[in-house]
Kinemage of the C-alpha trace (Angstrom):
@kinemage 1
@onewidth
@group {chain A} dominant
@subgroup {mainchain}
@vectorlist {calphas} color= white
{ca unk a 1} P 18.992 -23.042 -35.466
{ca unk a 2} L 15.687 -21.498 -37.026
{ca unk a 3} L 14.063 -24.488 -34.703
{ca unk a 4} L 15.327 -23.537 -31.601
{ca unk a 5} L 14.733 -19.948 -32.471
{ca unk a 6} L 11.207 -20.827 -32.530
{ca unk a 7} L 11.047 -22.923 -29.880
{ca unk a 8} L 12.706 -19.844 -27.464
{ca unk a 9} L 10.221 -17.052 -28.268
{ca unk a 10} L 7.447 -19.877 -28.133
{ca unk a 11} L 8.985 -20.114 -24.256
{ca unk a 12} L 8.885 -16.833 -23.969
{ca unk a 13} L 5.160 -15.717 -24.864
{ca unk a 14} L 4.356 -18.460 -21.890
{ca unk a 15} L 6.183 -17.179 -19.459
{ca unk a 16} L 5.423 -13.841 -19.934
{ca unk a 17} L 1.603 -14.878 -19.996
{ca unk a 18} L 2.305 -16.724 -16.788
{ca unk a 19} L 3.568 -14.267 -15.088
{ca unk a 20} L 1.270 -11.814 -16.030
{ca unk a 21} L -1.410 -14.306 -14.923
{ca unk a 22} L 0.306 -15.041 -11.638
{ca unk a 23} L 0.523 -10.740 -10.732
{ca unk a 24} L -3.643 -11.160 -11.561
{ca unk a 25} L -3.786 -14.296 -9.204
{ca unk a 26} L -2.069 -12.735 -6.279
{ca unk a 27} L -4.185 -9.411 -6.701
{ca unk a 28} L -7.714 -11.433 -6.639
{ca unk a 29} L -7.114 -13.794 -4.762
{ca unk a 30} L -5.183 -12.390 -2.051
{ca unk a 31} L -4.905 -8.195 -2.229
{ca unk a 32} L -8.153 -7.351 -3.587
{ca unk a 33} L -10.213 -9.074 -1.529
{ca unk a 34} L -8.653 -7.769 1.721
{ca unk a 35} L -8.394 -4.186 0.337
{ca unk a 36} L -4.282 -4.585 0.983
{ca unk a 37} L -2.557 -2.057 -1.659
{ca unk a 38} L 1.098 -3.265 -1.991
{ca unk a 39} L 2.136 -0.486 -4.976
{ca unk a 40} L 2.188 -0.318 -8.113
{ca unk a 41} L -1.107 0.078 -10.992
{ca unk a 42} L -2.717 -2.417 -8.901
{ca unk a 43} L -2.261 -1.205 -5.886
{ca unk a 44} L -3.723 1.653 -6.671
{ca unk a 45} L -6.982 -0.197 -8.107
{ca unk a 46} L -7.190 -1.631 -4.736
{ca unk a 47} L -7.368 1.586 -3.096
{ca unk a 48} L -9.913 3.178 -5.939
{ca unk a 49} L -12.248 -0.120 -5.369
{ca unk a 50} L -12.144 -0.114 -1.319
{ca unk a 51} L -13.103 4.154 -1.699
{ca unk a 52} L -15.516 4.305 -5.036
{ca unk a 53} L -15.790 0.757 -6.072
{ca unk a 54} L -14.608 0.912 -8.780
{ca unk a 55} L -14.116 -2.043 -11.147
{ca unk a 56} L -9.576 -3.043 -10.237
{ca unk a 57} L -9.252 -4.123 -13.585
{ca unk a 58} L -10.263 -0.554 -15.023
{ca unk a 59} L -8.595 1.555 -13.100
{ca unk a 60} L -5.154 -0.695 -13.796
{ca unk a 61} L -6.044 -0.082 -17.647
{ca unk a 62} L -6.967 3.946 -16.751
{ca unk a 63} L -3.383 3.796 -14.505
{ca unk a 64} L -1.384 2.071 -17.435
{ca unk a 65} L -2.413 3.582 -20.614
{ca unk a 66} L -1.892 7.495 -18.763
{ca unk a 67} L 1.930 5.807 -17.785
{ca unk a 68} L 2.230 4.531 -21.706
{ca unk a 69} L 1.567 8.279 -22.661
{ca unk a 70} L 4.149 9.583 -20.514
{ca unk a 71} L 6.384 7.019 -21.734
{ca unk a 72} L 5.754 7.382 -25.075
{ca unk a 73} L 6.590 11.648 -24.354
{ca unk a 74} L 9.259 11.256 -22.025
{ca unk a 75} L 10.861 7.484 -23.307
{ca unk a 76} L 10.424 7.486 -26.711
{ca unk a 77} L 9.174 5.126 -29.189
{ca unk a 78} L 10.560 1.927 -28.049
{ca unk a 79} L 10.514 1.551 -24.659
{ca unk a 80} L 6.786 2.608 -25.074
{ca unk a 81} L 6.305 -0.388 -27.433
{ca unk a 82} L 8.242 -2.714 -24.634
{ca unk a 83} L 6.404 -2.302 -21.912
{ca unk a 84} L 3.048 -1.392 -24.013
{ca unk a 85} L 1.925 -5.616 -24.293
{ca unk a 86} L 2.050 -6.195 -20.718
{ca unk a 87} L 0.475 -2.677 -19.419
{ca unk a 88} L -3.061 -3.785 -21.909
{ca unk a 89} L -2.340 -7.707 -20.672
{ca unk a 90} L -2.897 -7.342 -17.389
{ca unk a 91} L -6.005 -5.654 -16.726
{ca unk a 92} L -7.611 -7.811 -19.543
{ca unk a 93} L -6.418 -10.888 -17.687
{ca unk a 94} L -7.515 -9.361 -13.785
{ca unk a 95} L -10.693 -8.949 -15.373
{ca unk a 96} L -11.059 -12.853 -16.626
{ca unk a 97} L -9.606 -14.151 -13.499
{ca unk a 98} L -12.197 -14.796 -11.118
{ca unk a 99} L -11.701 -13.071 -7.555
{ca unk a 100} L -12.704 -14.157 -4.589
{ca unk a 101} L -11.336 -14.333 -0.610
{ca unk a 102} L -9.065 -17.509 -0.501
{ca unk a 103} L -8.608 -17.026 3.574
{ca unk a 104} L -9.959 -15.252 6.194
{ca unk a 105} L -6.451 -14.757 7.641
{ca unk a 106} L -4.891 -11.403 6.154
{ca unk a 107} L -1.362 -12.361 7.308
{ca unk a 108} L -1.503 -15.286 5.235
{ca unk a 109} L -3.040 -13.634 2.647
{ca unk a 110} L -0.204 -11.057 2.061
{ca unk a 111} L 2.613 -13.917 2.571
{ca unk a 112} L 0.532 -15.818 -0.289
{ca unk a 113} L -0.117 -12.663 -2.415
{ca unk a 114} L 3.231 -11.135 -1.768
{ca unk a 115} L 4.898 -14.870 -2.894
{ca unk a 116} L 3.058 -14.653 -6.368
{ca unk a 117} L 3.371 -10.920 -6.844
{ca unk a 118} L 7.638 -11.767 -6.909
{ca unk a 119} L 6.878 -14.696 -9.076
{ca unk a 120} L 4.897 -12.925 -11.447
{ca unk a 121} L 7.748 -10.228 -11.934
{ca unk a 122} L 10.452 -12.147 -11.663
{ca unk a 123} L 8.923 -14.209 -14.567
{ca unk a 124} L 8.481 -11.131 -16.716
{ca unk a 125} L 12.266 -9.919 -15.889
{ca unk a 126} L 13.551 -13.259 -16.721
{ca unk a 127} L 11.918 -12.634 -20.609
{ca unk a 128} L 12.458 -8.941 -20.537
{ca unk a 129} L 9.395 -7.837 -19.881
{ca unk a 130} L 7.030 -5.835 -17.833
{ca unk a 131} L 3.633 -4.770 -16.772
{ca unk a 132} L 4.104 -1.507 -17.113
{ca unk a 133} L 2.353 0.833 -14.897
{ca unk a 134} L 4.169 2.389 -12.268
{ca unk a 135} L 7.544 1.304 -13.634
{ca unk a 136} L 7.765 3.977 -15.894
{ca unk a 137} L 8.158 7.290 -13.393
{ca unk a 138} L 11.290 5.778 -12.425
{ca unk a 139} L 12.574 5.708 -15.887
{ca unk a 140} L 11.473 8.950 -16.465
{ca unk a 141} L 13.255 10.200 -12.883
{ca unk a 142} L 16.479 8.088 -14.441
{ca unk a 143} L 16.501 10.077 -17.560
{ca unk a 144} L 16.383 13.151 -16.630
{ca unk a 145} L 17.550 13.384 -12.893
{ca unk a 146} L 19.281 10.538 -12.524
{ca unk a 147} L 18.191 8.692 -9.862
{ca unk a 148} L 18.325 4.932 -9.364
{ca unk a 149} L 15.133 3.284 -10.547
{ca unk a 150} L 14.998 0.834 -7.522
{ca unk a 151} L 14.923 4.299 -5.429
{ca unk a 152} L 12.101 5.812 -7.668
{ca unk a 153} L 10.053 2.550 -7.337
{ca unk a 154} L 10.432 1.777 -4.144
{ca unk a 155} L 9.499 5.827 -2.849
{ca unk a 156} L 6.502 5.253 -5.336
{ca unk a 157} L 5.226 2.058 -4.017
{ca unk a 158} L 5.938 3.562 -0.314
{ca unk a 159} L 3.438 5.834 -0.674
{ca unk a 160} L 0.775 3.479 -2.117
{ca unk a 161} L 1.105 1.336 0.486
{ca unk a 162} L 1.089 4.991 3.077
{ca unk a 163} L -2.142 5.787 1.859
{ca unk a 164} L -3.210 2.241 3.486
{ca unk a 165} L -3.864 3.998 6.281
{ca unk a 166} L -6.727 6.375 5.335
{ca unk a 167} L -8.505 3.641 3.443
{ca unk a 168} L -8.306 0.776 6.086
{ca unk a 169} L -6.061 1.667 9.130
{ca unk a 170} L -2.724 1.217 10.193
{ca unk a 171} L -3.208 -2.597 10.091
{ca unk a 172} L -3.696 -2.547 6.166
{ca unk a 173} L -0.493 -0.459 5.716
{ca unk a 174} L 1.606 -2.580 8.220
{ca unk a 175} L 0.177 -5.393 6.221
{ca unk a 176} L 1.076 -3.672 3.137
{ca unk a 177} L 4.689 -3.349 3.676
{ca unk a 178} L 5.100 -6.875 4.894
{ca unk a 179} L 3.985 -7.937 1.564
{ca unk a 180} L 7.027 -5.773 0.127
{ca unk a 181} L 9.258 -7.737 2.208
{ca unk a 182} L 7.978 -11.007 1.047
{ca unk a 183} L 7.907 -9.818 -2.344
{ca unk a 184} L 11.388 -8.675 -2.597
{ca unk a 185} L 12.478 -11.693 -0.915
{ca unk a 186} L 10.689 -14.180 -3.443
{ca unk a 187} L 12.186 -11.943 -6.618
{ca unk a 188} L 15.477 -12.727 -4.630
{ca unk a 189} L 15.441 -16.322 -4.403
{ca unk a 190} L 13.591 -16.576 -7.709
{ca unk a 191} L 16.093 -14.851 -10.242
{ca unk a 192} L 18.839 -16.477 -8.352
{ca unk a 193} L 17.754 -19.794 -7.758
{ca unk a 194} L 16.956 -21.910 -5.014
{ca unk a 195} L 19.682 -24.763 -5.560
{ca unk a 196} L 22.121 -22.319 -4.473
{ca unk a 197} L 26.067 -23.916 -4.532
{ca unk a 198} L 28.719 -23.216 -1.991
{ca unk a 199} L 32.275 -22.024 -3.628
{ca unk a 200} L 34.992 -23.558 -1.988
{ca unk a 201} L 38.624 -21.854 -1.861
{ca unk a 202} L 41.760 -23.872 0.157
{ca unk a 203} L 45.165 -23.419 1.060
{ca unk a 204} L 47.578 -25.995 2.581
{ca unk a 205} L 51.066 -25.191 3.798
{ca unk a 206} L 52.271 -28.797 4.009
{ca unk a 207} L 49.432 -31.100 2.358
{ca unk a 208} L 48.558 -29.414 -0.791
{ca unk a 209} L 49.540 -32.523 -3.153
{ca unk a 210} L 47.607 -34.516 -1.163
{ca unk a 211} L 44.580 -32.239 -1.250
{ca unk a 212} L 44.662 -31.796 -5.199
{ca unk a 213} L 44.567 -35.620 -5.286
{ca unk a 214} L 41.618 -36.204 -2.955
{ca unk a 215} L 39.640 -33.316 -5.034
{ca unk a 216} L 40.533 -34.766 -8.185
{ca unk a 217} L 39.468 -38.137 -7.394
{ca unk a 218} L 36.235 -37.111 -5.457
{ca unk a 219} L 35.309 -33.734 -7.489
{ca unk a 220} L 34.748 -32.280 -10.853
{ca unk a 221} L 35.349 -29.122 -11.587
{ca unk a 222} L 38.662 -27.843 -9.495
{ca unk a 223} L 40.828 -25.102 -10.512
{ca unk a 224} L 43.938 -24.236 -8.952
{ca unk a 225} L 45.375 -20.198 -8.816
{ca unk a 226} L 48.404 -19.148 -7.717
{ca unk a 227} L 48.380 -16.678 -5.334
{ca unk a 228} L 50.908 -15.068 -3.047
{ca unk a 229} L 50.969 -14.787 0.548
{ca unk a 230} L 50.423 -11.063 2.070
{ca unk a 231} L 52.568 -11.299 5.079
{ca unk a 232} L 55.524 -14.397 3.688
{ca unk a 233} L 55.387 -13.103 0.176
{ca unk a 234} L 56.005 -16.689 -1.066
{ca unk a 235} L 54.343 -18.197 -3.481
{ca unk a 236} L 51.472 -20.196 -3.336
{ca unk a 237} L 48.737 -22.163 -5.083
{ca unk a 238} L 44.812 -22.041 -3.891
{ca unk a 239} L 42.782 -24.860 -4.630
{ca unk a 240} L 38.851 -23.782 -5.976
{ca unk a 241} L 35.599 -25.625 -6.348
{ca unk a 242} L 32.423 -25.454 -6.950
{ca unk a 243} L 29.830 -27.846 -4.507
{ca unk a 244} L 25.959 -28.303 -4.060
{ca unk a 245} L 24.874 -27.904 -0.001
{ca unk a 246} L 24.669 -31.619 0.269
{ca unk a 247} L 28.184 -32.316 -0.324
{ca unk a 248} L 29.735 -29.221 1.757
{ca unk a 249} L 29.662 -31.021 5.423
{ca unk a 250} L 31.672 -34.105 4.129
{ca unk a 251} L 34.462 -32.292 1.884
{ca unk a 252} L 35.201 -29.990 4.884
{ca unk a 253} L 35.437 -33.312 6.998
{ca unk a 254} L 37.759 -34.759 3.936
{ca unk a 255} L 39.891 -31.980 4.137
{ca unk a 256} L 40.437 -31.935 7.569
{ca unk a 257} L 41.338 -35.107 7.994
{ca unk a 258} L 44.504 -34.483 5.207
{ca unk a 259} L 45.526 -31.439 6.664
{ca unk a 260} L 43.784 -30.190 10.198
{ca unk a 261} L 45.230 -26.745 9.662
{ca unk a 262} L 43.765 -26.176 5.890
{ca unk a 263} L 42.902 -22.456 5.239
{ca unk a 264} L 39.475 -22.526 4.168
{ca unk a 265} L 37.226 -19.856 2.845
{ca unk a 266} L 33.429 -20.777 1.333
{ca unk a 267} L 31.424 -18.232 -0.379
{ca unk a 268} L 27.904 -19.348 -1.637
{ca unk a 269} L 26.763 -19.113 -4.885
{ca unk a 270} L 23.734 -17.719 -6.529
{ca unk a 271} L 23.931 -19.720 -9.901
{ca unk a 272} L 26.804 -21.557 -11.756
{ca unk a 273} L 26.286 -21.767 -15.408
{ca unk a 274} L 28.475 -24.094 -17.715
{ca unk a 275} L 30.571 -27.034 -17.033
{ca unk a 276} L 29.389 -30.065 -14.979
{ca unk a 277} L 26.449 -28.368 -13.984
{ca unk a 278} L 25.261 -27.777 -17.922
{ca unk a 279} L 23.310 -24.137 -17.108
């Protein structure tokens, strides 16, 4: 047990570093060089280095230690020390990480930076962890006025990504908030999974026997519920299971050819942990 213990938070330090690597990566690779400010600390280094030039990795160190006071007034002592790592990691690891224009193209840039900016967080929120920065306002707005974090993170990084426009134009905010898109989109599919499953459910008035022995002898996993009907009020039992994508078209065409008038409903599935799929 002490073994695996160790072997877990070994896991964890790397992922955390790589993530924390991956947010520098998409900012000087991809935002920086384009002056693109998507939110957050580093967004606002990108609009302090297009105006003053001002070192990015500075100001992100400026930006985070002033949220780690607030935090440490308005959070207390151990959130503070949770998010305090990753708010001194980052800017130490912008600064190391060369930076330079990868493309010419600033739509690809964004679609590339805004791919490794969800990466990079969705690592950290997979170890529970975080950068820091401007994630802590919205904690504080939780506390003490209740509102949603996503809300207070998402109105903060809006007007980040508003002030676009008086550093570069409309194109750099327009930019900007495609890069939230593809962001949010890539933190989707990332703490999900991309091998999403589909969740089968069936019903059969007359073939159900013969159903339950097709599945059985084809399929792992089934489970069978009984359920009542809303308008007969009879009893009856629904057939469940669990399938990757691949295997969807031909159980559908397995089914139908038992019973043409099967009641089928299919749901998909983010992740399926346990069983045959060993997650």
């Amino acid at each position: 047990m002490t073994k695996n213990i160790k072997k877990k938070s070994w896991m964890r330090w790397v992922v955390f570093l790589a993530g924390l690597e991956i947010i520098a990566i998409s900012i000087n690779f991809f935002y920086g060089p384009i002056n693109i400010a998507a939110g957050g600390s580093t967004g606002i280094s990108i609009l302090v280095d297009a105006v003053w030039g001002i070192n990015r990795s500075i100001t992100v160190l400026v930006v985070n230690i002033l949220m780690l006071v607030l935090a440490a007034i308005f959070l207390g002592k151990k959130t503070t020390k949770n998010v305090a790592l990753g708010s001194l990691l980052l800017p130490i690891l912008m600064e190391i990480t060369p930076s330079f224009k990868i493309t010419n193209n600033q739509l690809l840039a964004v679609i590339y930076g805004g791919v490794l900016m969800g990466l990079g967080v969705s690592l950290l929120y997979r170890v529970n962890a975080s950068s820091g920065g401007t994630t802590i306002p919205p904690m504080i707005l939780k506390k003490y006025f209740y509102i949603n974090p996503a809300v207070g993170l998402l109105g903060i990084d809006m007007i980040i990504i508003f002030l676009n426009i008086f550093v570069d134009g409309w194109n750099a905010f327009l930019l900007a908030a495609l890069s939230q898109v593809v962001t949010s989109m890539t933190m989707n599919y990332a703490e999900a999974g991309f091998d999403r499953k589909y969740q089968v459910r069936i019903m059969s008035n007359k073939h159900f026997n013969e159903l339950k022995t097709m599945l059985l002898d084809n399929y792992n996993g089934l489970t069978i519920y009984d359920v009542v009907g809303g308008y007969s009020d009879d009893d009856k039992k629904q057939l469940l299971l669990v399938v990757d994508t691949r295997e969807y078209g031909p159980l559908i065409s397995k089914i139908h050819e038992i019973d043409p008038d099967a009641f089928i409903i299919t749901d998909t599935v983010a992740r399926v942990h346990g069983g045959q799929w060993g997650l």
